[in-house]
N, C-alpha and C positions, 0 to 999 in steps of 0.2 A: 504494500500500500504506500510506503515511505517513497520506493522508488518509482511511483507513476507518477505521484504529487512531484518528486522530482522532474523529472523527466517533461514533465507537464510544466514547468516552470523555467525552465531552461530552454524550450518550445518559442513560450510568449518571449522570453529575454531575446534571443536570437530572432524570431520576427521582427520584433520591434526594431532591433538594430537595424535589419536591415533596413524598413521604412525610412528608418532616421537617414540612414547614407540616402535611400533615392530621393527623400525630399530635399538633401541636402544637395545633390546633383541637379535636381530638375531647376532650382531654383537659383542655381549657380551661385551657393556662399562659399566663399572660399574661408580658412581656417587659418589659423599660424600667423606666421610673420606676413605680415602687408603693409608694402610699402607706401605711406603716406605721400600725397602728393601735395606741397606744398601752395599757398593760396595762387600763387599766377604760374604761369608753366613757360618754360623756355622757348622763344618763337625763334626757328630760323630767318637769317636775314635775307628777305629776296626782294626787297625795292633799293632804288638806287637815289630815293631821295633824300638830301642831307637829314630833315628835318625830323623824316618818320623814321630814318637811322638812327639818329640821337639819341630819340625816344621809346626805342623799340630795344636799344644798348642798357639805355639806363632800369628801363624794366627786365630784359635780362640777367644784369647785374643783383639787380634786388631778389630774382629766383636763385642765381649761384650762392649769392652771399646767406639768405637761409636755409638751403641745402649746407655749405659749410658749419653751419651755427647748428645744425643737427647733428654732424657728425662730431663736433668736438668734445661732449660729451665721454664718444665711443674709444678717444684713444686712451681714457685713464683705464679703463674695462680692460682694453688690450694690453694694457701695459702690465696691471694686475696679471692676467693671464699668460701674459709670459713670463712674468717672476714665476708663478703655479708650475708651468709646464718644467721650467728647467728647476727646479726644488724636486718636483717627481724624478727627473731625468736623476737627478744624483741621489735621489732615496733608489730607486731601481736598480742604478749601477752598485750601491752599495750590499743590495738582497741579491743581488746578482754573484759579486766579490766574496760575500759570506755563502752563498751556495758553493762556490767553487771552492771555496778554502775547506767545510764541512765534507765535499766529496773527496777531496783529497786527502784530508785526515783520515776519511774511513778506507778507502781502496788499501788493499792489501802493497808494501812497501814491494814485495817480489811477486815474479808471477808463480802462482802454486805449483805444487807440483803432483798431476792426479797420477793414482797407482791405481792396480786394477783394472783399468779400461780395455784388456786385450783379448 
């Protein structure tokens, strides 16, 4: 009886998910990291006239310059992150140095000698 009501409940869980993923797809949400597009968007330059040049720079300018003001943030992260990675890097190397020292204390100093094998 334990394992219908299982069985039966693990039924509904996996339906469900699955509904969840195609409403998820029909409706195209995407999840995770998404990239924020910030208020004006960068326009290629294709007139040749000074004035809508100028203007078209200076608004460009103001989308680079807060695309930079987003990332600067990201370098202290990075920079944390690679202190982490090279700290693991010499814990590793060090589990690594004490493996080999433990295996080589224990291996026999000569190679044995079997008797009896003939």
């Amino acid at each position: 009886m334990l394992s219908i009501n299982l069985i039966n409940i693990l039924i509904l869980f996996f339906t469900t998910l699955i509904l969840y993923q195609s409403i998820l797809a029909i409706f195209n949400v995407s999840e995770g990291f998404a990239v924020q597009q910030p208020a004006g968007q960068y326009k290629p330059y294709n007139d040749n006239d000074p004035a809508i040049l100028s203007q078209q720079n200076a608004g460009n300018i103001q989308v680079l310059k807060q695309q930079i003001n987003d990332l600067t943030p990201l370098k202290q992260e990075v920079q944390n992150i690679n202190q982490t990675v090279a700290t693991l890097k010499t814990q590793v190397q060090g589990i690594i140095g004490a493996h080999q020292q433990y295996a080589q204390s224990v291996a026999p100093k000569k190679t044995p000698k079997i008797t009896g094998a003939t």
